[in-house]
N, C-alpha and C positions, 0 to 999 in steps of 0.2 A: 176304477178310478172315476170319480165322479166329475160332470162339468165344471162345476166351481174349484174341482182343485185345478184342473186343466188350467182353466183361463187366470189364475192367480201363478202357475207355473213361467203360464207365456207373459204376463205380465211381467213378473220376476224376470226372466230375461233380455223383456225390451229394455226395461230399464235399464240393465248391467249393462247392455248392448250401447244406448245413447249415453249413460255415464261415461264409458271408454271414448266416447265421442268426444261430448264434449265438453266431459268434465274438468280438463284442465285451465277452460277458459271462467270456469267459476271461483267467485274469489273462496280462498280459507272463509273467511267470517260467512260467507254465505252459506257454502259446504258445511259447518259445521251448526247452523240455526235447523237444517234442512234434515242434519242427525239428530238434532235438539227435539222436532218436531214428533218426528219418526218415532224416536223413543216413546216420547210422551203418550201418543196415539197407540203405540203397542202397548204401554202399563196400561192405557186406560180402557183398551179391549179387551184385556186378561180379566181385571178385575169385573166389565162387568161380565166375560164367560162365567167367573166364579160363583158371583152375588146370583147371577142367573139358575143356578145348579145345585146353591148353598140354599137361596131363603126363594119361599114360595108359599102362597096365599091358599090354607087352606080350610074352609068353615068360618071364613071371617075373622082367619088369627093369621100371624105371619110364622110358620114354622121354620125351623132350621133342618137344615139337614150336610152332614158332609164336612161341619166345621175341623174334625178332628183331620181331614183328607189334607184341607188347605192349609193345616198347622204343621202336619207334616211334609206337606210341598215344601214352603217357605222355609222351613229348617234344612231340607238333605237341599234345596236350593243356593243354604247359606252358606255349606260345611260345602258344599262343592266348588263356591267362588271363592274362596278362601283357599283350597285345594290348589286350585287353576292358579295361585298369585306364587304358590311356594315351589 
């Protein structure tokens, strides 16, 4: 197990740990900008791990690579949350 997953562990639990605190005193509308945010910042570090993995600068051209990977993510992604609802 590497450092950084270590200290994103122990992160993960300080937080659970001060939210059981004191997260009752936080209003709904606040609690929920805070999952608003959260979200956001996760699509938007997914996408760029992909773009990262996908396109890549080679001989002065931008090649792809991988695209069929992230087509089928996003599909068995779709059919799964759809799964989850029924």
């Amino acid at each position: 197990m590497g450092l950084g997953t270590l200290i994103n562990a122990l992160g993960v639990l300080a937080g659970g740990f001060v939210g059981m605190l004191i997260g009752h005193r936080i209003s709904k509308n606040m609690q929920e900008a805070i999952m608003k945010a959260a979200a956001i910042s996760v699509i938007f570090l997914g996408i760029i791990g992909a773009c990262e993995h996908a396109l890549r600068i080679s001989e002065n051209k931008v090649v792809s690579q991988g695209a069929m990977m992230l087509v089928v993510s996003l599909t068995l992604g779709h059919f799964d949350r759809r799964a989850a609802k029924h």
